[in-house]
C-alpha positions in Angstrom: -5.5 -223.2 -235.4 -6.4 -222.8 -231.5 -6.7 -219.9 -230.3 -3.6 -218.5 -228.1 -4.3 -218.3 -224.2 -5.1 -214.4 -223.3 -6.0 -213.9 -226.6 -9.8 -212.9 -228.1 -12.4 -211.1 -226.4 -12.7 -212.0 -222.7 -9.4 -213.7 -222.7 -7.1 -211.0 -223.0 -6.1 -211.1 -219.2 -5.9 -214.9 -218.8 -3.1 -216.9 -218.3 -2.2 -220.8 -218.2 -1.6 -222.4 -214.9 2.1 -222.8 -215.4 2.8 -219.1 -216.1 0.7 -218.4 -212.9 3.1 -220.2 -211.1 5.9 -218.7 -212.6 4.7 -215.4 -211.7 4.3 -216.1 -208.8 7.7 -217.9 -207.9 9.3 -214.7 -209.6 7.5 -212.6 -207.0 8.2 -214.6 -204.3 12.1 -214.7 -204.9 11.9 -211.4 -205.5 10.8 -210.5 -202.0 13.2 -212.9 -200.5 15.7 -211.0 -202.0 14.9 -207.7 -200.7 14.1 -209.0 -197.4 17.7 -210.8 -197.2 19.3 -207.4 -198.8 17.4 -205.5 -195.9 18.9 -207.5 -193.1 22.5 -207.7 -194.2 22.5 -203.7 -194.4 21.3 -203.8 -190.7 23.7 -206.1 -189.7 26.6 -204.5 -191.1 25.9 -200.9 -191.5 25.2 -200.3 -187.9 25.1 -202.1 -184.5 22.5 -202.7 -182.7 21.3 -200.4 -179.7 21.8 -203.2 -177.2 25.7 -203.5 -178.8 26.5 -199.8 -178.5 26.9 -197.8 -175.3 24.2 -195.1 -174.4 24.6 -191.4 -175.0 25.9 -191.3 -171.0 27.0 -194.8 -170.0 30.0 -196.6 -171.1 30.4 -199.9 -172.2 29.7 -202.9 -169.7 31.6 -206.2 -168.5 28.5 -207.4 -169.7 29.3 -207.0 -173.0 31.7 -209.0 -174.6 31.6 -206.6 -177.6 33.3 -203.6 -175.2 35.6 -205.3 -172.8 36.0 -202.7 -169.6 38.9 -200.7 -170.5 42.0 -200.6 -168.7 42.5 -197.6 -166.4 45.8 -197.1 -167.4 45.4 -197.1 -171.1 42.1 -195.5 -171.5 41.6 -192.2 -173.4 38.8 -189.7 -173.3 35.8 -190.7 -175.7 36.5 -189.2 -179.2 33.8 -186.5 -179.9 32.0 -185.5 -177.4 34.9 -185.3 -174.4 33.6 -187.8 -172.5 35.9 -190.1 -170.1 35.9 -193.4 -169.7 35.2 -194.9 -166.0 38.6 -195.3 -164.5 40.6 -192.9 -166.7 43.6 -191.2 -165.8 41.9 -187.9 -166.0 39.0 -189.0 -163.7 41.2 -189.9 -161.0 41.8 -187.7 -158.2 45.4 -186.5 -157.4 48.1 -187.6 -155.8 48.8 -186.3 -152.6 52.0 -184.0 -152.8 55.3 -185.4 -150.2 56.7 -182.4 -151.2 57.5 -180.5 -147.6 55.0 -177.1 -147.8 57.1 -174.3 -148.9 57.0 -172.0 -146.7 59.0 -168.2 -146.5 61.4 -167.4 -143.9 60.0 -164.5 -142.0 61.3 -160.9 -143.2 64.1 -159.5 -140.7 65.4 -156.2 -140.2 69.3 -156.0 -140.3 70.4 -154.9 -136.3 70.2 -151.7 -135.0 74.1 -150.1 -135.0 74.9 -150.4 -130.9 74.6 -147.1 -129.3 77.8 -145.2 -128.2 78.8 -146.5 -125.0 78.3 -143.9 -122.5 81.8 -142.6 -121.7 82.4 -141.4 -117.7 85.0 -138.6 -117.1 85.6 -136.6 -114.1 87.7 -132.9 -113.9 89.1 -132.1 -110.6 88.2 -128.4 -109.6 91.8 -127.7 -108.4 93.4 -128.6 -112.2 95.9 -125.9 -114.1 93.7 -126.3 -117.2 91.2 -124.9 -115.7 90.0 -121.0 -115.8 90.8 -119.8 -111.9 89.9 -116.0 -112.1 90.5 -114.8 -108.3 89.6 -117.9 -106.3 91.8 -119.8 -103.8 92.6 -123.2 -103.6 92.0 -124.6 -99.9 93.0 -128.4 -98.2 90.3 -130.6 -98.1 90.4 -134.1 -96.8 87.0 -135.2 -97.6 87.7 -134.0 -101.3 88.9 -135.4 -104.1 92.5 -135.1 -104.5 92.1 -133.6 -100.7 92.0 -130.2 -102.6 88.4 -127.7 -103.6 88.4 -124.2 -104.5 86.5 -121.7 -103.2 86.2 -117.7 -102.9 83.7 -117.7 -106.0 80.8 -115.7 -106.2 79.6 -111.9 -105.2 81.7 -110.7 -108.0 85.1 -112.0 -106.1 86.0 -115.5 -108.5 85.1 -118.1 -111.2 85.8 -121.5 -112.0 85.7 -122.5 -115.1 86.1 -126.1 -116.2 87.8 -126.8 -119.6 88.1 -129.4 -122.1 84.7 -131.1 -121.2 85.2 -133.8 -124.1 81.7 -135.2 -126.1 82.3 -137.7 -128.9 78.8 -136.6 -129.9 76.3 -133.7 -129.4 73.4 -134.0 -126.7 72.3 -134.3 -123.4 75.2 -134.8 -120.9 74.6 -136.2 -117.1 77.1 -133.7 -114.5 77.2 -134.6 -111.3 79.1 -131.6 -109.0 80.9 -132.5 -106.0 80.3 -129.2 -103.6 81.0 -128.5 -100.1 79.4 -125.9 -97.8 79.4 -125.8 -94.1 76.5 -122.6 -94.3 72.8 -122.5 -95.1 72.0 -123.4 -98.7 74.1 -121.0 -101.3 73.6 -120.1 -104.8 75.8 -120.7 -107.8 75.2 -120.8 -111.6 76.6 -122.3 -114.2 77.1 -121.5 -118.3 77.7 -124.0 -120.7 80.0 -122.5 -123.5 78.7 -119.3 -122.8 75.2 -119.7 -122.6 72.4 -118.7 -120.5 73.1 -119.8 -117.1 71.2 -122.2 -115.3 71.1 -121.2 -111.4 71.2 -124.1 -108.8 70.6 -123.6 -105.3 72.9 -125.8 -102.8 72.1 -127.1 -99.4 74.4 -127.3 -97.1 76.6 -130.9 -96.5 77.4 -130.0 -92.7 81.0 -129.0 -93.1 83.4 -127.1 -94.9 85.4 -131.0 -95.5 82.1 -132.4 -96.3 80.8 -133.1 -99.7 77.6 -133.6 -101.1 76.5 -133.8 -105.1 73.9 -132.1 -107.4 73.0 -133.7 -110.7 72.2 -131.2 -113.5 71.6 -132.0 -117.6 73.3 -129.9 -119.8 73.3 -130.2 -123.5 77.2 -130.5 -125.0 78.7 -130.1 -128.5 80.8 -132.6 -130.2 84.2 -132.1 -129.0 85.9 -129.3 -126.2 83.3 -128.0 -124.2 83.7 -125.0 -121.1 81.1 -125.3 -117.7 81.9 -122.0 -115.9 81.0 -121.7 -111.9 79.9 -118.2 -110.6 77.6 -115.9 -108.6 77.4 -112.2 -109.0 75.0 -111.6 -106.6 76.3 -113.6 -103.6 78.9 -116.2 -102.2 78.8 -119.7 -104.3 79.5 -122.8 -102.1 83.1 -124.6 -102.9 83.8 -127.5 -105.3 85.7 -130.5 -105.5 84.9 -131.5 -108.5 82.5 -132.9 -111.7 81.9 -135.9 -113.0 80.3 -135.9 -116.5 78.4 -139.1 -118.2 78.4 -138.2 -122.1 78.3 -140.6 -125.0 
C-alpha cells in the first residue's frame, strides 16, 4: 500500500494540490461573504453622513433624499426642539388691524351748581320793621320817597326784620343813607351780636343818598339788622339791599 499524503514522519502537514485549492477557495468565499454581509448592514442599518442632515442644518434642495419642507406643513424636529427653516413657529407675527384699545379718560361727575345768589331789598319806612322813637320824613330822592331818621344819641332805632337766607354765610348789604351834615356815626347788630360801627360821609343833602357796603354773616332763615347810636346822632336811611344765596 502507498502511503497516505500527510502521513509518516515529515509528511504530517502536507497536503495534495487539489485540497490546497480547496482550502483556499473555502477561504476565499468565506471572506466574500463577510465582506458582502459588512456592506449590506451599512447600507441598511444607517444612512450615510452625506444623506442625513447635520447636528444644526436641515435638509437641502440638494438632496433628493429630504425634499425642502413645506412651510405650511412643517413641524418642529422631533427630539431635540429644533425647527425647520420656514416653519410656522419661525415666522414672525402678524401685524394686529385690531384698533389700539385705548381707556376713556377718568371723569369726575359735575360739581352741584351753586345757589344762585338771591337780591332782596327792605325799605326803611316798612310796618314790619322795629321803629322804636324814630320819625318817618318825605324824601324825594329816596326810595319809596320816604327814610326815617331821629336815630341815634339814645333818641331811636331801626330795626330791619325778616332778612331771609336760604343758607348760612357771608351776606353782601348795601345801605342806602342820607345826611346833609359832616360824616355821622351808626352801628349795626346782626341778630343781636356785637355791633360793627360804620362811619358815614356826608351825600350833600338831606334828599340825597349815598350807599355803604358792609359783610355780615346770616343764618339760614329770618334774620334782624338793627340801626342805632348811643353816643350821637346816626344819619337817616332809605333803605337795604342784601345779596345772600
Amino acid at each position: 500500500m502507498s502511503p497516505r499524503h500527510g502521513s509518516g514522519p515529515g509528511g504530517m502537514w502536507r497536503i495534495g494540490p487539489i485540497r490546497l485549492l480547496a482550502v483556499v477557495g473555502v477561504g476565499y468565499l468565506i471572506i466574500v461573504l463577510t465582506l458582502a454581509a459588512v456592506n449590506v448592514d451599512l447600507g441598511f442599518g444607517e444612512s450615510p453622513a452625506a444623506d442625513r442632515p447635520g447636528p444644526a442644518g436641515p435638509a437641502t434642495d440638494l438632496d433628493p433624499a429630504f425634499p425642502t419642507p413645506d412651510p405650511a406643513t412643517a413641524t418642529p424636529a422631533e427630539g431635540g426642539g429644533e425647527v425647520r427653516v420656514g416653519s410656522v413657529a419661525t415666522r414672525p407675527a402678524a401685524p394686529s388691524t385690531a384698533p389700539p384699545t385705548t381707556r376713556p379718560p377718568a371723569t369726575r361727575p359735575p360739581a352741584a351748581p351753586a345757589a344762585p345768589v338771591v337780591v332782596r331789598s327792605y325799605e326803611a319806612e316798612s310796618t314790619e320793621n322795629g321803629l322804636d322813637d324814630i320819625r318817618i320824613y318825605d324824601c324825594p330822592g329816596c326810595s319809596g320817597g320816604k327814610k326815617v331818621g331821629n336815630i341815634g344819641r339814645d333818641m331811636g332805632t331801626l330795626q330791619f326784620n325778616g332778612v331771609t337766607a336760604r343758607t348760612g354765610g357771608s351776606a353782601t348789604v348795601t345801605i342806602a343813607y342820607v345826611n346833609g351834615e359832616a360824616p355821622r356815626v351808626g352801628r349795626i347788630s346782626v341778630n343781636g351780636a356785637a355791633p360793627i360801627t360804620l362811619t358815614f360821609p356826608g351825600t350833600g343833602g338831606w334828599s340825597s343818598v349815598g350807599t355803604m357796603v358792609v359783610t355780615v354773616p346770616l343764618r339760614p332763615g329770618p334774620n334782624t339788622l338793627k340801626m342805632f347810636n348811643p353816643d350821637s346822632p346816626a344819619p337817616d336811611f332809605d333803605k337795604i339791599t342784601v345779596a345772600v344765596r
